[in-house]
C-alpha positions as CSV (number, residue, x, y, z in Angstrom):
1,X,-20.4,-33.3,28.9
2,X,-19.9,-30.4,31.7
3,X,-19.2,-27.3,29.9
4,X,-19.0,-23.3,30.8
5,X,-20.5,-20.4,28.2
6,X,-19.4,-17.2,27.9
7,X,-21.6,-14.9,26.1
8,X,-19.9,-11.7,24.3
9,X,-21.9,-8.8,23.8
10,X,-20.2,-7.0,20.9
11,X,-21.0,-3.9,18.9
12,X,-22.3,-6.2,16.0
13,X,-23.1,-9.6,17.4
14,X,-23.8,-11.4,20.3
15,X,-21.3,-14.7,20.5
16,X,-22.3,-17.6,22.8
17,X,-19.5,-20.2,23.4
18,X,-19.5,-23.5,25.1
19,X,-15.9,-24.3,27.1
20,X,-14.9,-27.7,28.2
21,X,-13.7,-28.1,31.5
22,X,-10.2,-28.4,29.7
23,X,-10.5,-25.1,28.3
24,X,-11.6,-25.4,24.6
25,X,-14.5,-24.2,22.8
26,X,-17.0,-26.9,20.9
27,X,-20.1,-24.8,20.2
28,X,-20.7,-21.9,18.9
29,X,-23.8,-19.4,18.4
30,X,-23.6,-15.9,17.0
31,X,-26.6,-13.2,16.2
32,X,-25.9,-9.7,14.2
33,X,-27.5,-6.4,14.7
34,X,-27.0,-3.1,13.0
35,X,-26.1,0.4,14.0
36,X,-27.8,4.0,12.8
37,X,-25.9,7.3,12.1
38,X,-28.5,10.0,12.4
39,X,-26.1,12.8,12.2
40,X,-22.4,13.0,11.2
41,X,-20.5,11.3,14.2
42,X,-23.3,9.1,15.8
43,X,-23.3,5.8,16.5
44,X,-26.3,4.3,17.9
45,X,-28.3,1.1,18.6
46,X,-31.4,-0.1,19.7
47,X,-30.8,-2.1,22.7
48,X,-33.9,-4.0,22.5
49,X,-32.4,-5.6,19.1
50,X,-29.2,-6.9,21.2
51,X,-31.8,-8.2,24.1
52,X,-33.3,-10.1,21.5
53,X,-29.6,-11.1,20.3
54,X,-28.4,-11.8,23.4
55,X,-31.6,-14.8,24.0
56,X,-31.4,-16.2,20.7
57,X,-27.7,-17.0,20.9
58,X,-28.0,-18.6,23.9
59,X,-31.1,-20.9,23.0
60,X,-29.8,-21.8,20.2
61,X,-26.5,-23.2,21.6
62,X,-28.1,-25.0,24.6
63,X,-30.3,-26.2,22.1
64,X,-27.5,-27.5,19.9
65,X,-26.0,-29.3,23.0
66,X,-29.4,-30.4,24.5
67,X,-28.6,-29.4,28.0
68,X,-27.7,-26.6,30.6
69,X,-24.0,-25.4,31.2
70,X,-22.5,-25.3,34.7
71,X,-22.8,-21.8,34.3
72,X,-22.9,-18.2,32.5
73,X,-20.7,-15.6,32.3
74,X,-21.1,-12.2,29.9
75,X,-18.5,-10.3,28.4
76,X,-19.6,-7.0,26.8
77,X,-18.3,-4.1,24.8
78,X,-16.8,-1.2,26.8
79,X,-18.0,2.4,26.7
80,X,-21.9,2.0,25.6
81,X,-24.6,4.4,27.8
82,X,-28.1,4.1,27.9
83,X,-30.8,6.2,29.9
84,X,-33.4,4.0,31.4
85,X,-36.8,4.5,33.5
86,X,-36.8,3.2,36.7
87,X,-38.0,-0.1,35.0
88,X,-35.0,-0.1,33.0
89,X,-36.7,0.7,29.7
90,X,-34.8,3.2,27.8
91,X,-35.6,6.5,27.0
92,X,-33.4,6.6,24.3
93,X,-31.0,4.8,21.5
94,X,-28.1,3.2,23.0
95,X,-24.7,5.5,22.1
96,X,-22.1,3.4,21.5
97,X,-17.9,3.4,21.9
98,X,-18.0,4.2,18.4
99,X,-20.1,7.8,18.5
100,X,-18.2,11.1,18.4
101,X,-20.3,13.9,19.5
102,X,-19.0,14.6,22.3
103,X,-15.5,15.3,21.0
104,X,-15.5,18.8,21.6
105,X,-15.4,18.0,25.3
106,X,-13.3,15.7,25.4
107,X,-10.5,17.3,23.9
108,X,-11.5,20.3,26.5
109,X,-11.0,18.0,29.4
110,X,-8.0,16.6,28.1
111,X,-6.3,20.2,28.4
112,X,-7.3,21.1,31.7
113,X,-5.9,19.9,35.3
114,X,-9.3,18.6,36.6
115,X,-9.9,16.5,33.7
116,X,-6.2,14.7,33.7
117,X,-6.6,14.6,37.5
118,X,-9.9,12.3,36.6
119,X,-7.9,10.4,33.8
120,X,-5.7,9.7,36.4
121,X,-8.4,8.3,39.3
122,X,-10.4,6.6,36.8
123,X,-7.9,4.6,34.3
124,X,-10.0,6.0,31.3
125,X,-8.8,8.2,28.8
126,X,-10.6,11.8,28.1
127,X,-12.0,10.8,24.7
128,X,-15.8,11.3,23.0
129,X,-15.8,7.3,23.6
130,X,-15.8,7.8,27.7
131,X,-19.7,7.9,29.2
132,X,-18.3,11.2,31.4
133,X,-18.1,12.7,28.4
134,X,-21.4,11.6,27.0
135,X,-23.6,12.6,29.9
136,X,-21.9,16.2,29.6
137,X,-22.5,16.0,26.3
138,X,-26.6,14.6,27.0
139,X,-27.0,16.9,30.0
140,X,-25.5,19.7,27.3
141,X,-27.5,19.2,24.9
142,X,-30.7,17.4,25.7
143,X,-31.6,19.0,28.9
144,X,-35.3,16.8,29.0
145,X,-33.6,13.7,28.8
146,X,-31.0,13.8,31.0
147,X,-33.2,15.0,34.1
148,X,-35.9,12.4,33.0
149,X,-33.2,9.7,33.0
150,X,-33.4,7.3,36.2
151,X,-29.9,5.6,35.4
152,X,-27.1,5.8,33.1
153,X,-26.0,2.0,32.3
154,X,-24.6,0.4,30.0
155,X,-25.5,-2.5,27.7
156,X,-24.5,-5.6,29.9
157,X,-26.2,-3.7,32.7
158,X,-28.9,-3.5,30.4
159,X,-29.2,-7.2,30.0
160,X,-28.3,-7.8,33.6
161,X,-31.4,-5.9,34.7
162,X,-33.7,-8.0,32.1
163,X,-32.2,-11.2,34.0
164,X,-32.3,-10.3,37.2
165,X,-34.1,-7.0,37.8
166,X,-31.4,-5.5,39.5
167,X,-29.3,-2.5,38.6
168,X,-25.5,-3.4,38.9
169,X,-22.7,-3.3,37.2
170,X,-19.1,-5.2,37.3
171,X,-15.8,-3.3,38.6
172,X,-14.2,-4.1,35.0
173,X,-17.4,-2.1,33.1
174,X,-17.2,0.2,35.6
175,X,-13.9,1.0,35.1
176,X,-14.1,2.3,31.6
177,X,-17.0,4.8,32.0
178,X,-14.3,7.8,33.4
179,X,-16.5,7.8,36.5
180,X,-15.2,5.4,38.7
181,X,-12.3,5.1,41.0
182,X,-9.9,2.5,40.2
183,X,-7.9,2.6,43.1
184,X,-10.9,2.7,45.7
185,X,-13.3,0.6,43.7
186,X,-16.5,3.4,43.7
187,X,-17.9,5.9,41.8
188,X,-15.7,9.2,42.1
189,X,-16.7,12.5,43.3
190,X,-14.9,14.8,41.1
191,X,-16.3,12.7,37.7
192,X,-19.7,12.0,38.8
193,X,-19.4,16.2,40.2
194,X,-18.3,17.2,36.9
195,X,-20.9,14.8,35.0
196,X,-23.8,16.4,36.8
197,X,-25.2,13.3,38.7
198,X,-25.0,11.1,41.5
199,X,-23.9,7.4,42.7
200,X,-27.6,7.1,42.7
201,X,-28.2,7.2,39.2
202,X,-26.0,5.0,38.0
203,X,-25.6,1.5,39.0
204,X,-24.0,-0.2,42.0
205,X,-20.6,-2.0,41.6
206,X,-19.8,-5.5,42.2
207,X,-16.8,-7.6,41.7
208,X,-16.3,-9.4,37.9
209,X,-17.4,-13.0,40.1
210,X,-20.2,-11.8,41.3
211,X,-23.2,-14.1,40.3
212,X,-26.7,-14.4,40.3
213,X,-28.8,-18.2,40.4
214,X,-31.4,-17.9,37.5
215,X,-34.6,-18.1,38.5
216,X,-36.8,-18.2,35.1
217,X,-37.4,-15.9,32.4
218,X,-40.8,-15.1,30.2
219,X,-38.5,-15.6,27.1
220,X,-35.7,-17.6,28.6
221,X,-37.6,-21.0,28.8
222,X,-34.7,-23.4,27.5
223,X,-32.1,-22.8,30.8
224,X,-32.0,-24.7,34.0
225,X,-33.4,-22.9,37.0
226,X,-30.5,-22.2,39.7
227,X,-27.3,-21.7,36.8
228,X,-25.0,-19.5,38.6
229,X,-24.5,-16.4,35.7
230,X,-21.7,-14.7,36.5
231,X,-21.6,-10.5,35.8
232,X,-18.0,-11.1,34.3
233,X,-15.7,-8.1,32.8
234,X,-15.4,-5.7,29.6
235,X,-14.5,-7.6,26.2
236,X,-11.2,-6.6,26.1
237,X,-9.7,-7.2,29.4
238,X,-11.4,-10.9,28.7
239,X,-9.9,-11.0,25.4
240,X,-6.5,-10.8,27.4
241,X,-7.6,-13.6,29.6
242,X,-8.5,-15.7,26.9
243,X,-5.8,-15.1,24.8
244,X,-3.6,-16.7,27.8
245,X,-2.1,-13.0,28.6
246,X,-2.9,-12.4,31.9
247,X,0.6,-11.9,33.4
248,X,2.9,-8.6,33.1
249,X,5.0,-9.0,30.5
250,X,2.7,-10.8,27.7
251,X,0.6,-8.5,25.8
252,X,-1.8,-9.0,23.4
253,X,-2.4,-7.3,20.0
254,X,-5.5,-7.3,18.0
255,X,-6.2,-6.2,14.6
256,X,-9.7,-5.7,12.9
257,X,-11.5,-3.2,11.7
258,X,-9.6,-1.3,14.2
259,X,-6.9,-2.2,16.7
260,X,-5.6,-2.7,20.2
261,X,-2.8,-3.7,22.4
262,X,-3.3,-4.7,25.9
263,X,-0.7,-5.7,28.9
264,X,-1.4,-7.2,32.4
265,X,-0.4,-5.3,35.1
266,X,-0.6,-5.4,39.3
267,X,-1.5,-1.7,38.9
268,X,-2.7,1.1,37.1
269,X,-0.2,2.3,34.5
270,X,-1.1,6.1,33.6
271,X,0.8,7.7,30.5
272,X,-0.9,11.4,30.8
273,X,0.7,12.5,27.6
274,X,-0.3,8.9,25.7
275,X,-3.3,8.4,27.6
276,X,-3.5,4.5,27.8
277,X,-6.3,3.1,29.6
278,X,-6.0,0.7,33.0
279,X,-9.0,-1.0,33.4
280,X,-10.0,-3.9,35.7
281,X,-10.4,-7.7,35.2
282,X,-10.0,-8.8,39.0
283,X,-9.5,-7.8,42.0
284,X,-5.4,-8.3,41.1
285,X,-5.0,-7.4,37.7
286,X,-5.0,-4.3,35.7
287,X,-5.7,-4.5,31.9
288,X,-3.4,-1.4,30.4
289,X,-3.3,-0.2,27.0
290,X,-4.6,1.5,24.0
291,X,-6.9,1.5,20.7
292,X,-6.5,2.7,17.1
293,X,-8.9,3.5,15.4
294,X,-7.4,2.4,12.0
295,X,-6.4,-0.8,11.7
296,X,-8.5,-3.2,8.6
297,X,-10.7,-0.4,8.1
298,X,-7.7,1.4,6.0
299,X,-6.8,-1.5,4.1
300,X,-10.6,-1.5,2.8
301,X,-10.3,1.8,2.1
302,X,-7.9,1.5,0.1
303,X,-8.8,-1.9,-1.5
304,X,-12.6,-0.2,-2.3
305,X,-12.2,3.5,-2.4
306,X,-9.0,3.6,-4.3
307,X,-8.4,0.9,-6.3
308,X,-12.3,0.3,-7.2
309,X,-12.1,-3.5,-5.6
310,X,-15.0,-5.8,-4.6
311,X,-13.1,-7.6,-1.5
312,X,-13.1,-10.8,-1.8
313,X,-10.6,-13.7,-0.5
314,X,-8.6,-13.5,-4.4
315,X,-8.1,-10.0,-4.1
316,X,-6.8,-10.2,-1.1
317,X,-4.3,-12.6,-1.4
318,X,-3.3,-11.0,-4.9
319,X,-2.6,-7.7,-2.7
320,X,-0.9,-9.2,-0.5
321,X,1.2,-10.9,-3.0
322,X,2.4,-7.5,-4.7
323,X,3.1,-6.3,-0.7
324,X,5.2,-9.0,-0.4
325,X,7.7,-7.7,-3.6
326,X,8.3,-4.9,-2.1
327,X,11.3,-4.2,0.1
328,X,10.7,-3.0,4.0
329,X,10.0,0.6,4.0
330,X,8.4,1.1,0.5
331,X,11.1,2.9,-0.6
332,X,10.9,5.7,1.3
333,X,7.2,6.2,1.0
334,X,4.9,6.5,4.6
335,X,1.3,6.2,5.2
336,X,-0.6,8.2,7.9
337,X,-3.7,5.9,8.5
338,X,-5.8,8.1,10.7
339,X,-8.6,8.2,8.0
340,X,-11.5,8.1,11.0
341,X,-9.4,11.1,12.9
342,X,-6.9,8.6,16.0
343,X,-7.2,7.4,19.4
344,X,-4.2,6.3,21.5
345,X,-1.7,7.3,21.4
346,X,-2.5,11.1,20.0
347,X,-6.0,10.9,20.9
348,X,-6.9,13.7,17.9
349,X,-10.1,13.2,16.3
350,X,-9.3,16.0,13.6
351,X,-6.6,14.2,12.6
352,X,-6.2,13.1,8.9
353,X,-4.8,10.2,7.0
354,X,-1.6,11.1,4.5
355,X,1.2,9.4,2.2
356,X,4.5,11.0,1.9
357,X,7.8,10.5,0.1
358,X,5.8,10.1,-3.0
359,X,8.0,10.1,-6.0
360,X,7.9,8.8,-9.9
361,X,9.4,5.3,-8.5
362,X,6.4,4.5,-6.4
363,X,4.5,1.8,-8.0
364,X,0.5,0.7,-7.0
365,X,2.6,-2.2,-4.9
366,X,4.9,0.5,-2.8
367,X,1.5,2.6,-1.7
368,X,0.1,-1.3,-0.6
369,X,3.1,-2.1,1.2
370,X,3.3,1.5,3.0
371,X,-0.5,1.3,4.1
372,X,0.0,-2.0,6.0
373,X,3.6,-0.6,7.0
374,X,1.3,2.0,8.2
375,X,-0.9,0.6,10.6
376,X,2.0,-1.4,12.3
377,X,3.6,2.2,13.0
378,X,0.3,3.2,14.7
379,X,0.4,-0.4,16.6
380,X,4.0,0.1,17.6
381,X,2.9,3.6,18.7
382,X,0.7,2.8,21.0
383,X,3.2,-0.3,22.2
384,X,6.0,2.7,22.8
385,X,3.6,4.3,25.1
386,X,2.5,1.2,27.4
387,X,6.1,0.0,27.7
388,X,7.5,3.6,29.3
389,X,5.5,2.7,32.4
390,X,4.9,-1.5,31.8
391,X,7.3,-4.6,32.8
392,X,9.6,-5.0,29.4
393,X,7.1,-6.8,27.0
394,X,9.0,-10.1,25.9
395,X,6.1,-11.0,23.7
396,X,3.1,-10.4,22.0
397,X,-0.5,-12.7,21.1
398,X,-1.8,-11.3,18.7
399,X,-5.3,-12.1,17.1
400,X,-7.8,-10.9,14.4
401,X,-8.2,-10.9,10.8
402,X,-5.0,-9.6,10.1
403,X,-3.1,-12.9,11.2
404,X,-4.6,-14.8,7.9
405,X,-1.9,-12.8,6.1
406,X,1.8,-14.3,6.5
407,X,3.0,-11.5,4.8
408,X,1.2,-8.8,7.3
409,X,2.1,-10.7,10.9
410,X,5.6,-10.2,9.5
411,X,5.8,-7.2,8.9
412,X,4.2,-6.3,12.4
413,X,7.0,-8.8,14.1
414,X,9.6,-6.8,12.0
415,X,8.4,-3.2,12.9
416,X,7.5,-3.7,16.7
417,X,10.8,-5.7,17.1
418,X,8.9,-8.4,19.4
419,X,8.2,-12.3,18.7
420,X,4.4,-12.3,17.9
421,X,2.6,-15.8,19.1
422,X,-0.4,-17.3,17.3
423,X,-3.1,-18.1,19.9
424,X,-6.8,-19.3,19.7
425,X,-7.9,-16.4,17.8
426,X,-11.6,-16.9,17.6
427,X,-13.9,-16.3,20.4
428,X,-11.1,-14.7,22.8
429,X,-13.6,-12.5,24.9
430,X,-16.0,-15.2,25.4
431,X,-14.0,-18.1,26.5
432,X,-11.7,-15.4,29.0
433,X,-16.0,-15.0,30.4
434,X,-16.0,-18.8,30.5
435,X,-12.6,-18.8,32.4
436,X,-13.3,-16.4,34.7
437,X,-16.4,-18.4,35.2
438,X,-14.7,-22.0,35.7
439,X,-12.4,-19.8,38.1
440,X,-14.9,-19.0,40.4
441,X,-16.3,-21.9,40.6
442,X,-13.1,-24.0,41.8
443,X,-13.3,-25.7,38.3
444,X,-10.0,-24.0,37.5
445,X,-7.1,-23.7,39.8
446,X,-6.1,-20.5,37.9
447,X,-6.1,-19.2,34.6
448,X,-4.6,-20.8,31.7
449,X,-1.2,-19.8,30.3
450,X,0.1,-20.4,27.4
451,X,2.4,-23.3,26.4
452,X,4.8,-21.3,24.2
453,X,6.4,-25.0,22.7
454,X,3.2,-25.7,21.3
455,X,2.4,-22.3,19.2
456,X,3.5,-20.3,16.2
457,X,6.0,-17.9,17.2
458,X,7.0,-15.1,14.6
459,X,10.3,-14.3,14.8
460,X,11.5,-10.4,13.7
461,X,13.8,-10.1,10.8
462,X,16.7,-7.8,12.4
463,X,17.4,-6.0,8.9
464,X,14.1,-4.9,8.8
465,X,13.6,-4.0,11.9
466,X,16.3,-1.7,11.6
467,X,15.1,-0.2,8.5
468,X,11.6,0.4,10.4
469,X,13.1,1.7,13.6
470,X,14.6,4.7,11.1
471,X,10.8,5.2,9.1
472,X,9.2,5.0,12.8
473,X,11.1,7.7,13.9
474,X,9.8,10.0,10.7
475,X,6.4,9.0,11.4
476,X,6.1,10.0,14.4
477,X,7.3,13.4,13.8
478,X,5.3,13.3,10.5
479,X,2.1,13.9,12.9
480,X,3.4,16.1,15.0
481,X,4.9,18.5,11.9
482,X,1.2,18.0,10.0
483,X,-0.8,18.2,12.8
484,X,-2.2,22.0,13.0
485,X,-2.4,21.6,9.0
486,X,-4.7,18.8,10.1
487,X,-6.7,20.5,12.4
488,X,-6.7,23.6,10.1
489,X,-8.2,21.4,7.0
490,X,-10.8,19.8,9.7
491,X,-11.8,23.1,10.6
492,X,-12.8,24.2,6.4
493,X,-15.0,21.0,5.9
């Protein structure tokens, strides 16, 4: 059997999965690592542990199948920065999209004309997540390291230079570091000016089909000499790709532990005051869009923290059971889920999570019903935003945990107004690699679409929706009433 991988590089696994020529996955290999929090807002790895991730996955699905694919092609995480030697060892632990020291400057930049002039240039949003702000923060604070440093990659180019020995880095990865130039495809003056460096310290851009033949590794001994690997894109502009969303006016929504919602465009689509991102998948298409930071995490929260629950599959369908009882809108009662501070589209990381409209009728059930209700405001937030500037959105793909719960995709069709459509949710960033891949090649005309006849489609209830359209509006200005309470809290602990 002829068959594609496409390797995922995520913040806790590395995913390895075989594609058919036809387009569907048959093979699967995953490997977990872990993450250390040092101080209060640091997130860091050791990329040595997702090396060793990366080799294992892949030899134990070749293994599996018994022989070599037509060829490789890696999806990775956005926003990670390592500083290396010149033989690409690093200096340092890898700091990851997740880590928020370097806050404080975001939230600087994003006030001042130089910084939204970058945002602008460079499709990335002014957040601690953005490597421009991380070397400021590095060259800040850790003086010896950053002059030490060689390059500043991130963890694909990290794994590309343990192939291949090379330091480059695709024009989708590149895309999300703040640094480079969307528009003009190189590293940009201004951010790299403002960041303290040069184009010489990081790595060089190539386009997402760029590819390399493999020539042999010391601990790669199980793949044929000569596969083509392809350097590929970011995880979430290959999550669009294969989730069949890859044309303006399909998005696609994901909710995890956190959440996103993505759009194809032919161009960039800035929001200054929103801050959505535009990063690149190819050399015609523009992935635009924005992250919460909220999304499954605050249903654990309030599962664990609040009603002292072990989570396990009964609980949760016992939840969502007493969710279901109650009417749309919890009776009055809204939930605020930034419990980890918010990204798009407020992009405040001393924000705080709150209910309101609390009175003696609210029940356990109405305070489950408005935390889910929640998170679909933040999602439909963040939706608002893209469509100001994006082709009319007709409708959504959604993936991620949250689509095991009928009672949850509904409410998220009611409250965004849109038909939601049930895709291949597993594996979406890895088989978009293995697209892209089969792309290249000639092996695929063009990219997949989705057959619309042949999926789930959730409808929106219009009575609801109505209902939701009035509580979205109160949300909204519930932030915007609370928020220098927020900060002024933030500031006393």
């Amino acid at each position: 059997m002829e068959y594609v991988v496409g390797i995922d590089i995520g913040t806790g696994s590395v995913k390895a999965v075989a594609v058919t020529q036809a387009g569907k996955s048959f093979e699967v290999s995953q490997h977990h690592y872990s993450f250390k929090a040092p101080e209060p807002g640091y997130h860091e790895q050791n990329p040595e542990d997702i090396w060793a991730a990366f080799v294992l996955s892949l030899e134990h699905l070749l293994q599996r199948i018994g022989h070599s694919p037509n060829a490789i092609c890696l999806s990775s995480a956005m926003h990670s920065l390592i500083a290396v030697n010149e033989s690409g060892k690093a200096l340092a632990p890898m700091i990851t999209w997740a880590d928020n020291r370097a806050s404080a400057i975001a939230q600087n930049l994003r006030t001042s004309p130089e910084g939204l002039a970058i945002y602008k240039a460079t499709g990335t949003p002014l957040h601690a997540m953005s490597p421009l702000c991380k070397l400021i923060w590095i060259r800040e604070n850790n003086p010896e390291l950053f002059q030490k440093t060689h390059r500043f990659i991130s963890i694909k180019e990290y794994i590309w230079h343990k192939l291949f020995k090379e330091f480059q880095v695709d024009h989708s990865i590149a895309s999300c570091t703040g640094l480079f130039a969307i528009d003009e495809l190189t590293w940009h003056e201004k951010a790299l000016e403002l960041a303290g460096i040069t184009a010489e310290r990081l790595s060089t851009p190539v386009p997402n089909n760029y590819n390399r033949k493999f020539k042999g590794h010391s601990a790669i001994n199980f793949l044929t000499k000569g596969t083509p690997v392809f350097i590929g894109a970011s995880d979430g502009c290959l999550a669009n790709l294969g989730s069949m969303a890859n044309k303006p006016g399909v998005a696609v929504m994901t909710i995890g532990t956190s959440g996103a919602i993505r759009v194809a465009s032919n161009t960039p689509l800035p929001n200054e005051k929103a801050m959505t991102f535009s990063y690149i998948l190819d050399e015609e298409t523009f992935i635009c869009g924005g992250p919460i930071n909220n999304g499954g995490l605050a249903l654990q929260w309030w599962l664990k923290n609040m009603n002292d629950m072990t989570l396990t599959d009964n609980v949760y369908k016992q939840f969502f059971q007493s969710v279901k009882e109650v009417p749309a809108g919890s009776k009055g009662l809204l939930f605020l889920p930034y419990l980890t501070g918010e990204r798009a589209p407020i992009w405040d990381s001393e924000s705080c999570g709150a209910f309101f409209g609390v009175k003696l009728q609210h029940e356990r059930k109405h305070f489950s019903r408005a935390v889910i209700e929640g998170i679909c405001y933040a999602m439909r937030n963040v939706l608002e935003a893209l469509e100001e500037n994006a082709t009319p959105i007709t409708h959504i793909h959604i993936s991620g945990g949250f689509v095991k719960s009928k009672v949850w995709v509904q409410i998220l069709a009611d409250i965004t107004g849109k038909n939601l459509v049930l895709v291949q949710t597993d594996d979406a960033s890895a088989v978009g690699a293995a697209f892209l891949a089969m792309k290249s090649l000639g092996i695929l005309e063009d990219y997949p679409i989705a057959n619309l006849s042949e999926l789930k489609i959730v409808v929106p209830n219009s009575s609801n929706t109505l209902v939701y359209s009035q509580n979205f509006n109160i949300f909204k200005k519930l932030y915007a009433d609370l928020k220098d309470t927020m900060h002024q809290l933030h500031q006393l602990n």
